[in-house]
N, C-alpha and C positions, 0 to 999 in steps of 0.2 A: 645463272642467277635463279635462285628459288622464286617461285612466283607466290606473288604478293595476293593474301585473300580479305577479306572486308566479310562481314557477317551478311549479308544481302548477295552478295554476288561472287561467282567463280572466280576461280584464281587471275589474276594479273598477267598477262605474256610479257615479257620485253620485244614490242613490236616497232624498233625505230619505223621513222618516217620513212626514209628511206628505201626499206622491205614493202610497205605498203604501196608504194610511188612502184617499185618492181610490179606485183601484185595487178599497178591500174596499168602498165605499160602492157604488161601480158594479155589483158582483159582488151584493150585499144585495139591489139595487133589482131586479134580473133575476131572481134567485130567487123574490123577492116576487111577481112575474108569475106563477110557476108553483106555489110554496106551498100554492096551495088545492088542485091537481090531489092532490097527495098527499095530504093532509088527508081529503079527500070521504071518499076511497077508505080508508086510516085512521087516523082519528080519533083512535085511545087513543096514535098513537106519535110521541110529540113531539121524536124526535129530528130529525127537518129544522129544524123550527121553532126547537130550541136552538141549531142552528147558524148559522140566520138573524140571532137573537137577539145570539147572539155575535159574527157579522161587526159589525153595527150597530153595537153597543156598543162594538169594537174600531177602527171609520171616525171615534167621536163622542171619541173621545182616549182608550177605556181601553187603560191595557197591556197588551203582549201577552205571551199565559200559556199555563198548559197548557191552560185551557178552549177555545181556538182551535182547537189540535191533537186535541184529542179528542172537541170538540165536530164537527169534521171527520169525522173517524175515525166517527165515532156514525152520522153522518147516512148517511156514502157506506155503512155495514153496512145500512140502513133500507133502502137501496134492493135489496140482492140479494133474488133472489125475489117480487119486483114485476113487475106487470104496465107495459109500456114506457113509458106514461106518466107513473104515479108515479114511477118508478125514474129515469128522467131529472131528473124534479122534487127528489126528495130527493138524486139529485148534484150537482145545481146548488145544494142548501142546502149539500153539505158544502163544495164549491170556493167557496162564497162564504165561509166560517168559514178554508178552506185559504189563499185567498187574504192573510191577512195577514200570510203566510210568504213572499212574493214576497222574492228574492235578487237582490242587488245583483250580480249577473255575469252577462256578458255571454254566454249561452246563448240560444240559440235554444227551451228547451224553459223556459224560465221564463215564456214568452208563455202556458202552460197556465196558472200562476195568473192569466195576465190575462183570460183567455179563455173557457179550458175550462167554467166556470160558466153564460157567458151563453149556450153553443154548448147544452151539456146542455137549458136551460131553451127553449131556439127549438126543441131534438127534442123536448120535453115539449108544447108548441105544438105541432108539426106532426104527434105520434103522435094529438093530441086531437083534430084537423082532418081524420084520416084519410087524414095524407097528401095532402092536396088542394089545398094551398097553390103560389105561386112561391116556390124557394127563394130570391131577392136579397130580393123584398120581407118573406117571412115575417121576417126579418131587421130590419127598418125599425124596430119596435120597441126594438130593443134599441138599434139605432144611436143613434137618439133618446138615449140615458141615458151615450149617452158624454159626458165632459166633458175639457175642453180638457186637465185635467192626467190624464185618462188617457191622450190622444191622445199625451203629449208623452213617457209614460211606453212607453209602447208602442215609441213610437220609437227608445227606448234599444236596443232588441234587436232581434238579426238576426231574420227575419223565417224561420218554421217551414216545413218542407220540408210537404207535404202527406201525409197518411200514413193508412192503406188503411181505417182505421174509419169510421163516420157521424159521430161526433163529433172526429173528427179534421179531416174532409171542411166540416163545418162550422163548427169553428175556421179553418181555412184561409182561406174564404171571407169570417168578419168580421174576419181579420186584414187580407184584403185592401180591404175594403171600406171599412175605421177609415183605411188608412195612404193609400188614394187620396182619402179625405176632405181627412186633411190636408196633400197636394197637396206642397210642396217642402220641408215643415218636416220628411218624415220620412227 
């Protein structure tokens, strides 16, 4: 299907629900990795967790509501004023709740809801490692959790300039890493 364009804004994707509910599923299961980092450290503030909560909930077919957005919203405030670890961890809870806002246009910065979650959660890893890691392989993890309809979903969109932050530097790298996976499909 040709994508559909409007004189204000880029083209239209065909992005059933679906692919997107893919998309929050993959985002959950990353965050999940790092969950407990924030938790240890604490315990009493369940905002990452609600948003974990909420992506789940929102991949398993619930509709999407305001509790996505807010429960977002909740998690990425959890994280200011954290130590680098937590703070990684509870952004990757709230990009994974943000994620089920992923837009059907063809932007290059929509790859943040695909992305930006699992990138957070690999700096949540690699703050807890000390640093110590290979950055391709520290990655292996996550690659692992992609599935075919996120790979296909990625695909859809132009592929992000790389830009000066760590978690920008890390998105970049499993953007590249997802679309040489899947070799001529993308």
């Amino acid at each position: 299907m040709e994508p559909r364009t409007t004189p204000s804004l880029r083209p239209h994707l065909d992005l059933p629900l679906a692919k997107i509910r893919a998309v929050t599923a993959f985002n959950a299961s990353c965050a999940d990795l790092v969950l407990g980092l924030f938790e240890s450290e604490h315990p009493q503030d369940a905002r990452p967790r609600d948003a974990v909560d909420a992506a789940r909930a929102f991949a398993s077919e619930e509709p999407r509501s305001r509790r996505h957005r807010t429960s977002a919203v909740s998690a990425h405030r959890a994280a200011k004023g954290r130590g680098q670890c937590a703070s990684h961890a509870a952004m990757a809870a709230g990009d994974a709740a943000a994620s089920a806002y992923l837009h059907p246009l063809a932007r290059a910065t929509q790859v943040g809801h695909i992305l930006r979650g699992p990138s957070h959660a690999a700096l949540a890893l690699r703050k807890k490692a000390g640093g110590n890691v290979d950055h391709d392989r520290s990655l292996d993890v996550f690659l692992e959790r992609v599935t075919p309809a996120v790979v296909e979903v990625l695909c859809l969109y132009p592929q992000p300039s790389r830009g000066t932050s760590e978690v920008s530097g890390v998105m970049s790298s499993l953007d590249s890493l997802i679309r040489r996976m899947a070799g001529r499909q993308c």
